[in-house]
C-alpha positions as CSV (number, residue, x, y, z in Angstrom):
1,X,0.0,0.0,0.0
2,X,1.3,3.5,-0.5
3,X,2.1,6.1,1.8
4,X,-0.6,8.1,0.3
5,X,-2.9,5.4,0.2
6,X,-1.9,4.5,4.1
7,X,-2.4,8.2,4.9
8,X,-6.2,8.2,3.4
9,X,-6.9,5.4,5.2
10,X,-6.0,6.4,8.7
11,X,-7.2,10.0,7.9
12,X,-10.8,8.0,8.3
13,X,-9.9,6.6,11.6
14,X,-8.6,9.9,13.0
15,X,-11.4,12.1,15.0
16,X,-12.0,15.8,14.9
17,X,-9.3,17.8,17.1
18,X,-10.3,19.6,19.8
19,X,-9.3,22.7,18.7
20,X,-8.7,23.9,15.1
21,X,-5.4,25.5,14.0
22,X,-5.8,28.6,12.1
23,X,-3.1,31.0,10.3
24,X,-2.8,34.1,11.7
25,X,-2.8,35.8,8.7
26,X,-5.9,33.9,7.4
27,X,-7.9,37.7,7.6
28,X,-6.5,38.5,4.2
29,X,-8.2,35.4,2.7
30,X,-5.9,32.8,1.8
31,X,-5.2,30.8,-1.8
32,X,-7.1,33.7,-4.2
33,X,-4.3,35.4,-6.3
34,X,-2.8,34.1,-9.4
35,X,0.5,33.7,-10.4
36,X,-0.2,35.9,-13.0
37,X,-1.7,38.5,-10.3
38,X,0.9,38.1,-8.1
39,X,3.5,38.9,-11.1
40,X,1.0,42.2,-12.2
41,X,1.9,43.4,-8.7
42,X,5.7,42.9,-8.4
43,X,6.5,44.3,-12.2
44,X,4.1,47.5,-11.9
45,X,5.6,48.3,-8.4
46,X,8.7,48.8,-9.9
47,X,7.2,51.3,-12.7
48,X,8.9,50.1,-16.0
49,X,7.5,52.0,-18.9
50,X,8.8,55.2,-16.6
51,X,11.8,53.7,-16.1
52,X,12.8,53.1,-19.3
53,X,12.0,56.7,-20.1
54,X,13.8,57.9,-17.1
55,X,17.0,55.8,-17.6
56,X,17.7,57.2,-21.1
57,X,17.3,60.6,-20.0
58,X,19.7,60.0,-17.1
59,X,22.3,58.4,-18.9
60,X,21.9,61.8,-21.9
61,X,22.3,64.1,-18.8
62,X,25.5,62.5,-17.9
63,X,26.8,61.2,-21.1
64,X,27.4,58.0,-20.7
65,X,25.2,55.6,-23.3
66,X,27.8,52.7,-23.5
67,X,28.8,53.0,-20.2
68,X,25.2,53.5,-19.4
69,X,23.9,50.2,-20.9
70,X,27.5,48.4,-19.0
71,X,25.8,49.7,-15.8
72,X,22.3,48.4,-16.5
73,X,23.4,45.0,-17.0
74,X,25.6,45.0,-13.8
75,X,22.7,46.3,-12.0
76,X,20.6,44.0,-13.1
77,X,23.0,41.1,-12.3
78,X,23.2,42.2,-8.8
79,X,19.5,42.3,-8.0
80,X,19.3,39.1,-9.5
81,X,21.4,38.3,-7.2
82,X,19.4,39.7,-4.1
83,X,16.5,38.0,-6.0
84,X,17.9,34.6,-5.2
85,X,18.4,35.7,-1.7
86,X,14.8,36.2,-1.0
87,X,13.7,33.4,-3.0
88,X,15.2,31.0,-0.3
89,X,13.1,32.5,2.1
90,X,9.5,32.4,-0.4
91,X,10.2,28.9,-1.1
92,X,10.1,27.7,2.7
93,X,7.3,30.3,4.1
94,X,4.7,33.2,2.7
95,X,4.8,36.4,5.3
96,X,3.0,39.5,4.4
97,X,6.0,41.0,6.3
98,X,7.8,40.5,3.2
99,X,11.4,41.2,3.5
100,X,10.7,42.6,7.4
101,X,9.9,38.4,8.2
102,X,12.6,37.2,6.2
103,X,15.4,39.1,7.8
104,X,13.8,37.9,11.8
105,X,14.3,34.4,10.4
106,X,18.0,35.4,9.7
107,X,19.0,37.9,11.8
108,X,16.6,38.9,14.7
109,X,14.5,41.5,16.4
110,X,16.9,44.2,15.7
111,X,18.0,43.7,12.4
112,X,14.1,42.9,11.5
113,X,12.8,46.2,12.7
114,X,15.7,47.7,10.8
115,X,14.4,46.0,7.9
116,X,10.9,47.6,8.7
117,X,12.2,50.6,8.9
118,X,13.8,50.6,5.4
119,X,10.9,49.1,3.5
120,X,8.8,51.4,4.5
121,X,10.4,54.6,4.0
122,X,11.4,52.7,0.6
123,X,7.6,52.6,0.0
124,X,6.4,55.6,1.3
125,X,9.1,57.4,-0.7
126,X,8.4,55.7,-4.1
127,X,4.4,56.3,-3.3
128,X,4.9,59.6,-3.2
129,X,7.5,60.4,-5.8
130,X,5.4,58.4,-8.5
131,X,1.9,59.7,-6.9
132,X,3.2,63.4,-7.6
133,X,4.4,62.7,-10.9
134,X,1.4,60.8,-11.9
135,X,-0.5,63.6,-10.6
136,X,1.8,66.4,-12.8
137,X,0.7,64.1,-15.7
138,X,-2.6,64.6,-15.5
139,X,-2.5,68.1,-14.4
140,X,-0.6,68.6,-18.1
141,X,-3.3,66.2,-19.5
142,X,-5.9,68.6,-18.6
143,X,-3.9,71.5,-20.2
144,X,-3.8,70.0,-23.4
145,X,-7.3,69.5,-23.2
146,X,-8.0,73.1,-22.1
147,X,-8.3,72.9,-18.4
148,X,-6.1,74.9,-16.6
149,X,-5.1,73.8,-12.8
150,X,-2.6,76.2,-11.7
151,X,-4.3,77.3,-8.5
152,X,-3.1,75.6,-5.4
153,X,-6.7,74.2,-4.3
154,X,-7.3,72.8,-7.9
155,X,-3.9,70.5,-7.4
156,X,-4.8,69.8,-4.1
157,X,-8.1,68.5,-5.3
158,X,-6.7,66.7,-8.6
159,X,-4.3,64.7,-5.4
160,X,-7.3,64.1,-3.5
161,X,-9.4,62.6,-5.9
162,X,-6.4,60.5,-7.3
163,X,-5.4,59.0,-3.3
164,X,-9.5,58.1,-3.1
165,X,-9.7,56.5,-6.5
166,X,-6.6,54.4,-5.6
167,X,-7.5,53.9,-1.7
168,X,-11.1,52.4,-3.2
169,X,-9.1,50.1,-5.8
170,X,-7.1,48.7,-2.8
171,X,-10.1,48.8,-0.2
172,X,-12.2,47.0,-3.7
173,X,-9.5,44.1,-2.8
174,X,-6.5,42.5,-4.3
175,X,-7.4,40.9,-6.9
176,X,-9.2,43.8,-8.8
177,X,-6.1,46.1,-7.9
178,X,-4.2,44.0,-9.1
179,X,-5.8,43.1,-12.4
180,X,-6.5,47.2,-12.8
181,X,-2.6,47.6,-12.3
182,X,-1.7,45.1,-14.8
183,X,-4.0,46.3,-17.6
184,X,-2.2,49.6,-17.0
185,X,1.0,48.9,-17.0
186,X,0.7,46.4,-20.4
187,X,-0.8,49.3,-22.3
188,X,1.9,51.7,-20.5
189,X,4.7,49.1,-21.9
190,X,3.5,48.5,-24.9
191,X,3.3,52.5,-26.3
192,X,7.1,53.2,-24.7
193,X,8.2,50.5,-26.8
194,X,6.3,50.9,-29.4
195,X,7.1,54.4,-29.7
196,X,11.3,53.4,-29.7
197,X,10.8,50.8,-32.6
198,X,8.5,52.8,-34.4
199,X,10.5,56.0,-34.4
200,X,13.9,54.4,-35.4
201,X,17.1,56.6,-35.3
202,X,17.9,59.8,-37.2
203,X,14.6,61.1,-36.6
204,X,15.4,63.7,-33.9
205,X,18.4,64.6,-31.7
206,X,17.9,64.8,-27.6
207,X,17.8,67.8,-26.1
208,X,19.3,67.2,-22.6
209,X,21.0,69.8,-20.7
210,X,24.4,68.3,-19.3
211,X,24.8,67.9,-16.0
212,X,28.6,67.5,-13.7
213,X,29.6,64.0,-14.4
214,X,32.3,63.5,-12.0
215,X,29.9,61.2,-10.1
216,X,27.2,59.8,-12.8
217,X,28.8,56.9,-12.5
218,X,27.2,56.9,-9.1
219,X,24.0,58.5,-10.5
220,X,23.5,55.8,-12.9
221,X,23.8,53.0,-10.7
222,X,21.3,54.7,-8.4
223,X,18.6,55.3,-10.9
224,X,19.3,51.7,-12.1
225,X,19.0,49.9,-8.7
226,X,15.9,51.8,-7.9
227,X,14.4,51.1,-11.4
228,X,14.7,47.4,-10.2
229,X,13.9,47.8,-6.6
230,X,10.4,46.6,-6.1
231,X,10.4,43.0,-7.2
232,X,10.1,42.2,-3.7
233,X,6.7,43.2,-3.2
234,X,5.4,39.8,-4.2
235,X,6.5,38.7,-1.1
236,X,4.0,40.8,0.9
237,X,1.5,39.0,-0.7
238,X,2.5,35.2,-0.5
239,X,-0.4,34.6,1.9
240,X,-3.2,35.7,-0.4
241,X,-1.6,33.6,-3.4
242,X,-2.8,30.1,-4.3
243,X,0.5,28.6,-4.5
244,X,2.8,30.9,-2.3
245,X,5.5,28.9,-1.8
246,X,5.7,28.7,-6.3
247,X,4.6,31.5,-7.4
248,X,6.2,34.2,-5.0
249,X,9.6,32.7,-5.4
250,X,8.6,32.4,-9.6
251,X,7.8,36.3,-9.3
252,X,10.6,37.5,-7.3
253,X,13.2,36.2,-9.8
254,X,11.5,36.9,-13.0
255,X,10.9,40.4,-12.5
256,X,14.3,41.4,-12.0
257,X,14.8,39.6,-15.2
258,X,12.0,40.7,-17.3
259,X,12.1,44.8,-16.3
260,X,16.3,44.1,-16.6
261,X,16.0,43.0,-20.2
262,X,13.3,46.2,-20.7
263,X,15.8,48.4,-18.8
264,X,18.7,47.2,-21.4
265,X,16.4,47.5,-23.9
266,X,16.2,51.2,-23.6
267,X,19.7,52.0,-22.8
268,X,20.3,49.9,-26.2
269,X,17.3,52.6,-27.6
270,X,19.3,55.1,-26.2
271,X,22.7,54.6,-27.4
272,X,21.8,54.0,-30.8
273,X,19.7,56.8,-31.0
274,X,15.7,55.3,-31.2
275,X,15.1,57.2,-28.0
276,X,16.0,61.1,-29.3
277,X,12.2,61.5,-30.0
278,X,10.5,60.0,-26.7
279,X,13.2,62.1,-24.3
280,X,12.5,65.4,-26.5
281,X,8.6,64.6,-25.6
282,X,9.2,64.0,-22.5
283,X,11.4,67.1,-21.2
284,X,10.1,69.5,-24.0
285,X,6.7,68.5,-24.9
286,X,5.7,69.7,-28.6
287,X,8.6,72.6,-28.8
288,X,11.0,70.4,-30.2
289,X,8.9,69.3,-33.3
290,X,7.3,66.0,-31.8
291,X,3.5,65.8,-32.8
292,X,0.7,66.4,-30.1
293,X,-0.8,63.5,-30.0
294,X,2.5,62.1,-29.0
295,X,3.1,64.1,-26.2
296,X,-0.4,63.7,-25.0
297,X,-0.1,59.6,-25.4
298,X,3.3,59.9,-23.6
299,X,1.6,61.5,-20.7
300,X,-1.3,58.9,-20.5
301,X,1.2,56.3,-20.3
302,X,3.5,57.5,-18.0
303,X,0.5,58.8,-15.6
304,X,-1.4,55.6,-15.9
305,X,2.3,54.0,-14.8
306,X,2.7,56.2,-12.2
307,X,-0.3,56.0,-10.6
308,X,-0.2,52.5,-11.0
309,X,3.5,51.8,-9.1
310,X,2.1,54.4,-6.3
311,X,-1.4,51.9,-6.2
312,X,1.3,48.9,-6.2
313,X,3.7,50.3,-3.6
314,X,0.9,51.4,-1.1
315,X,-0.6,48.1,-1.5
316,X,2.3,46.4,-0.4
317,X,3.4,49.3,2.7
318,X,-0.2,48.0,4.1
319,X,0.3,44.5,3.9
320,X,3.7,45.4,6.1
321,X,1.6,48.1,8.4
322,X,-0.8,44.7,8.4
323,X,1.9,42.5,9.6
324,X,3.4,44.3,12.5
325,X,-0.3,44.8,13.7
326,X,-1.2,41.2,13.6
327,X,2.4,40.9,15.7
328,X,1.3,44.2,18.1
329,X,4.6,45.9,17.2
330,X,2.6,48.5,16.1
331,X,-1.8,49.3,17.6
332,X,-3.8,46.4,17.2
333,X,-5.8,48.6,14.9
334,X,-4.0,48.0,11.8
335,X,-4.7,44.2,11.9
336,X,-8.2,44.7,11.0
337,X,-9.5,44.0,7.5
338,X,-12.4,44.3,5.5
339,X,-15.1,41.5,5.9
340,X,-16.3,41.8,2.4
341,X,-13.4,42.2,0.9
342,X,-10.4,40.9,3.4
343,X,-8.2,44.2,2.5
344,X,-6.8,45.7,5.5
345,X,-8.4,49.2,5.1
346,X,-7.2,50.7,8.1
347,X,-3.6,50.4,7.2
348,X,-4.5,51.4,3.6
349,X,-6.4,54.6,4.8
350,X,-3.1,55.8,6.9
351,X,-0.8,54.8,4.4
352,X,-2.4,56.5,1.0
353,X,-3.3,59.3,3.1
354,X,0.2,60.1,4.3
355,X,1.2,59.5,0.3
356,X,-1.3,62.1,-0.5
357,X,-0.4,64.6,1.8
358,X,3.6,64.1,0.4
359,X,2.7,64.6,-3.4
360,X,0.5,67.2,-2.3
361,X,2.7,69.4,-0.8
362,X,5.1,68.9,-3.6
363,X,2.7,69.7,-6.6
364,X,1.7,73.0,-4.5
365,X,5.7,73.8,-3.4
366,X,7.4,72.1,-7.0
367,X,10.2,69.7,-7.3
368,X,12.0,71.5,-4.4
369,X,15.1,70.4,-2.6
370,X,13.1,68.4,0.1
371,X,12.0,66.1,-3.2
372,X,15.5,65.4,-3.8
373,X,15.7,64.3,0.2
374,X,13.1,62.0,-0.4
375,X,14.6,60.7,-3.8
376,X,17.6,60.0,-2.1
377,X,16.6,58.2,1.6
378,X,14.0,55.8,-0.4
379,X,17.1,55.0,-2.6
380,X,19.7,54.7,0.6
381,X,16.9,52.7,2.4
382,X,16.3,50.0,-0.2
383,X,19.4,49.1,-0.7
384,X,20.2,49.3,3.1
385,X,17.0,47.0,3.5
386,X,19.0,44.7,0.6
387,X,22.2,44.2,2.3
388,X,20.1,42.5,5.5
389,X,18.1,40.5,3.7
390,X,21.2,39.0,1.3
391,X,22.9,38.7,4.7
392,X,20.3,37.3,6.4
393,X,19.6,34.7,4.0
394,X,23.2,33.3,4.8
395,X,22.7,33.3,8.0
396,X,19.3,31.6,7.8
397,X,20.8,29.0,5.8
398,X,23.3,27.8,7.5
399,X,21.4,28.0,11.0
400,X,19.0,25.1,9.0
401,X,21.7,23.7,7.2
402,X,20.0,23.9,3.7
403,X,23.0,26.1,1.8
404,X,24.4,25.8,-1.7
405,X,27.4,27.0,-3.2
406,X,25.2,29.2,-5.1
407,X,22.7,30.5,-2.4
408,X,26.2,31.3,-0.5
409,X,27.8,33.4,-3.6
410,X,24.5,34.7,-4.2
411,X,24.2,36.7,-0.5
412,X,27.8,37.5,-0.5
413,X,27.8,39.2,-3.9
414,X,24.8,40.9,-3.1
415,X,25.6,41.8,0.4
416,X,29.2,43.3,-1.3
417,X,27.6,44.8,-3.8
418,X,24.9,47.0,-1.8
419,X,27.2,47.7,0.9
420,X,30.0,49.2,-1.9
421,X,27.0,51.4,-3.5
422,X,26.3,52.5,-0.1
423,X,29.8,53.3,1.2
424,X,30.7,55.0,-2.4
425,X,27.4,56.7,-1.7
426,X,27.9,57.9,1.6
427,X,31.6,59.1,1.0
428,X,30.7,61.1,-2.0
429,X,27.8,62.9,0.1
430,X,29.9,63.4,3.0
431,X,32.8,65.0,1.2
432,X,30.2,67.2,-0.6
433,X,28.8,68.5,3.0
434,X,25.2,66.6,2.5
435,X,23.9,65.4,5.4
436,X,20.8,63.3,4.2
437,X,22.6,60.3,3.0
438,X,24.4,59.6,6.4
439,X,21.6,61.0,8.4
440,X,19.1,58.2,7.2
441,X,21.6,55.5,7.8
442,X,22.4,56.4,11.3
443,X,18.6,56.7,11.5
444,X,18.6,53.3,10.1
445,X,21.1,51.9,11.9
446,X,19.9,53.3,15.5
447,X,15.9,52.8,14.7
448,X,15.7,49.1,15.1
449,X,17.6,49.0,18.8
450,X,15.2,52.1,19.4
451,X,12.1,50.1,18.2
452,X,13.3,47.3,20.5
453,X,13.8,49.1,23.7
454,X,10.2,51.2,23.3
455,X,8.6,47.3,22.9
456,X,10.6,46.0,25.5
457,X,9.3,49.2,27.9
458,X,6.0,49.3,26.9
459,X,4.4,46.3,24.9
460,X,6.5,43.1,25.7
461,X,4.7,40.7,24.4
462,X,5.1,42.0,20.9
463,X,8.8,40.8,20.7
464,X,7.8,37.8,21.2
465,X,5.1,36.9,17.9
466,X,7.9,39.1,15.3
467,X,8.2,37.2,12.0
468,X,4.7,35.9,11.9
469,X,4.3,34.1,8.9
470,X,1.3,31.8,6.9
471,X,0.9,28.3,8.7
472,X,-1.0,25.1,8.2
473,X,-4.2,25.1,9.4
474,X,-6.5,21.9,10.6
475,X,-8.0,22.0,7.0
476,X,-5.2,22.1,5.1
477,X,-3.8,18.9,6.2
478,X,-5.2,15.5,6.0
479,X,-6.1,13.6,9.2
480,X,-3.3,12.0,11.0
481,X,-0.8,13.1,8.5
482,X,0.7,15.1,11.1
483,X,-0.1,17.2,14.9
484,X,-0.5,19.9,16.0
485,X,1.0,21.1,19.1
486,X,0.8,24.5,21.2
487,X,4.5,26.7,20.5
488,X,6.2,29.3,22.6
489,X,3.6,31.9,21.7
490,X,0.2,30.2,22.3
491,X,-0.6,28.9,18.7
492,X,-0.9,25.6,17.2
493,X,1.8,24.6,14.7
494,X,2.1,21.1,12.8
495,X,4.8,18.7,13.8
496,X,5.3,15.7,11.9
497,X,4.0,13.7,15.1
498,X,3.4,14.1,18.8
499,X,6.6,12.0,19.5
500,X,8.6,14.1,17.0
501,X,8.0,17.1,19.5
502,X,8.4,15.4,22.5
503,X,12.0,14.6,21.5
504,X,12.5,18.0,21.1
């Protein structure tokens, strides 16, 4: 007889437990994303058809197109690389902490809170970066079409109505965000490219203002690294997918891959010259010969892009403000969800509503210095949050003695690599008199000890449930294939048998 045969068999014979195990993340609704969902989330969040506008423009402003295109593929190498990290992580456990649960698992309280720290102001940063752009989009949109909003309250309300259209997508639930975000993007892709092909070379020359290039070098591999950063946000949703453990780990090293290649693509565009025409619309509208209907299709798509990486990167901030309720680190109020719709609206209310205010203030103030400051710490703080994960995923291999030669290059390179672009980083700041850069990583650096001692003082009990993750419950497993027994927190967990965990 085989085992699964044995298994069905004494599954009859087994009686209903006592108590049922449930996952304590089973308010988002478990097993309802696709892989194809799951995907839509991870690429938009990472904004490619604005990327691959942006990049070309960056590498014009500092002259470097072959060196340019050198730097794309070596950035996309490397987050490759830090792709493979946190795919050891999906393929053994699906957190809506994301990167925050994966770094506990490797390297503890501290170094998790750290990591909370960083994603977030990752998040929060990109949200409203891309949420005022998106909004500046529209706002020239509307000028084209002969509405004029140049008056402080009408860009306050053209914000406004943008965070509640986005705030009822996400409240609306997952699955129609993330099918809304994916039908944007596509057609956002498809005109960039289009437009590139289309266009050829020898059309137009760019028009891009030259900038000091003593450290574009530096530049470049910024705007590259954040171009990429994002693929992670997959991970905040492996509970809500119907094959986590698959189709998170499939997400989080294709996308690297596939908005690498589109990355290349237009630095390739660029060099040879098929991107002159979509930079001139981009930084000079129709005053450099391009037709209107161009510049007005440009806008759409970037908007639409935009707007659709700020829905993506809100989205996955909540499912992390979701998390660290459901473990108490932060109220108890953030672990509530919608009934109908099992999206966790108060965390989505606080976090497109700080967004809002951010790209608020800068469409009424302009791209100002402070935008730059915000640029920059999201940047510092991803890559930061990068270097603990690729570290921790070293660590957490070896503690469970499941390590490769290549999972073990794999966090090493990527661990070098981040902490080089952050040391280059921080020196050419520092000898420049700029405070931000080593401002946010002391803030960094000191937040998660800070984080601890305030939980330690005056919520205990929240250290102890950190790093919750998605776990078997009573249904999921077939009776008398394995037990459940009570853990250190209070919660049932499966064991392969009762005399498995009495030996331990």
């Amino acid at each position: 007889m085989s085992a699964l045969s044995d298994a069905i068999v004494r599954s009859f014979a087994t009686g209903e437990p006592e108590r049922q195990a449930l996952s304590p993340l089973r308010a988002l609704g478990r097993r309802q994303l696709s892989g194809l969902e799951v995907l839509a989330q991870s690429v938009a969040t990472t904004a490619p058809a604005v990327s691959m506008v942006v990049l070309p423009v960056t590498m014009f402003t500092h002259q470097m197109l072959l060196s340019g295109v050198v730097t794309l593929v070596v950035a996309t190498v490397v987050i490759t690389l830090i792709a493979v990290c946190v795919s050891q992580f999906t393929r053994r456990m699906a957190a809506a902490g994301g990167i925050y649960s994966f770094v506990f698992q490797g390297l503890g309280t501290r170094a998790a809170l750290t990591a909370g720290v960083a994603m977030l102001t990752k998040y929060l940063g990109s949200a409203v970066m891309t949420l005022y752009h998106g909004g500046q989009a529209v706002i020239t949109t509307l000028g084209f079409l002969g509405l004029e909003m140049r008056g402080p309250a009408d860009r306050v309300l053209i914000y406004a109505g943008i965070a509640l259209v986005i705030l009822g997508c996400l409240v609306r639930g997952v699955r129609f965000a993330a099918l809304a975000i994916l039908a944007i993007e596509t057609c956002s892709l498809l005109f960039i490219i289009g437009l590139m092909v289309v266009t050829g070379a020898g059309g137009q020359h760019a028009v891009v203002p030259p900038e000091d290039s003593s450290h574009g070098l530096l530049t470049m591999a910024l705007v590259a690294v954040f171009a990429l950063a994002g693929f992670e946000s997959a991970t905040f949703f492996g509970p809500e997918a119907k094959r986590p453990l698959a189709t998170v780990t499939r997400t989080v090293l294709l996308t690297p891959m596939i908005c690498g290649a589109l990355f290349i693509f237009a630095g390739w565009a660029a060099w040879s010259g098929r991107a002159d025409t979509l930079v001139n619309a981009y930084l000079h509208g129709t005053s450099t010969g391009v037709a209107p209907a161009v510049v007005i299709a440009l806008n759409l798509g970037l908007g639409t892009s935009w707007l659709a990486s700020a829905m993506a990167s809100s989205n996955a901030a909540s499912r992390l403000v979701y998390s660290m309720g459901v473990e108490s680190v932060v109220p108890r109020l953030f672990a509530r969800v919608q009934r109908g719709y099992r999206t966790p609206y108060p965390a989505l209310a606080l976090i497109v509503c700080t967004v809002c205010v951010g790209a608020a203030t800068f469409g009424i103030v302009g791209r100002s210095t402070a935008f730059g400051h915000v640029q920059l710490a999201a940047r510092t703080a991803v890559i930061a949050a990068y270097v603990l994960v690729a570290v921790a995923s070293v660590r957490f291999l070896l503690r469970i003695q499941e390590h490769t030669a290549l999972t073990l290059c794999a966090g090493v390179a990527g661990s070098a690599a981040g902490g080089t672009v952050l040391t280059y980083l921080l020196f050419t700041t520092a000898s420049h008199g700029l405070v931000m850069v080593p401002a946010v990583m002391l803030t960094l650096l000191l937040s998660g000890s800070a984080w601890q001692l305030f939980l330690q003082w005056h919520h205990p009990a929240g250290l102890m449930s950190i790093g919750v993750f998605d776990s078997a419950e009573t249904e999921d497993v077939l009776p008398g294939a394995g037990v459940f027994v009570t853990d250190a927190t209070g919660n049932l967990a499966l064991t392969a048998s009762a005399r498995t965990h009495e030996m331990r």
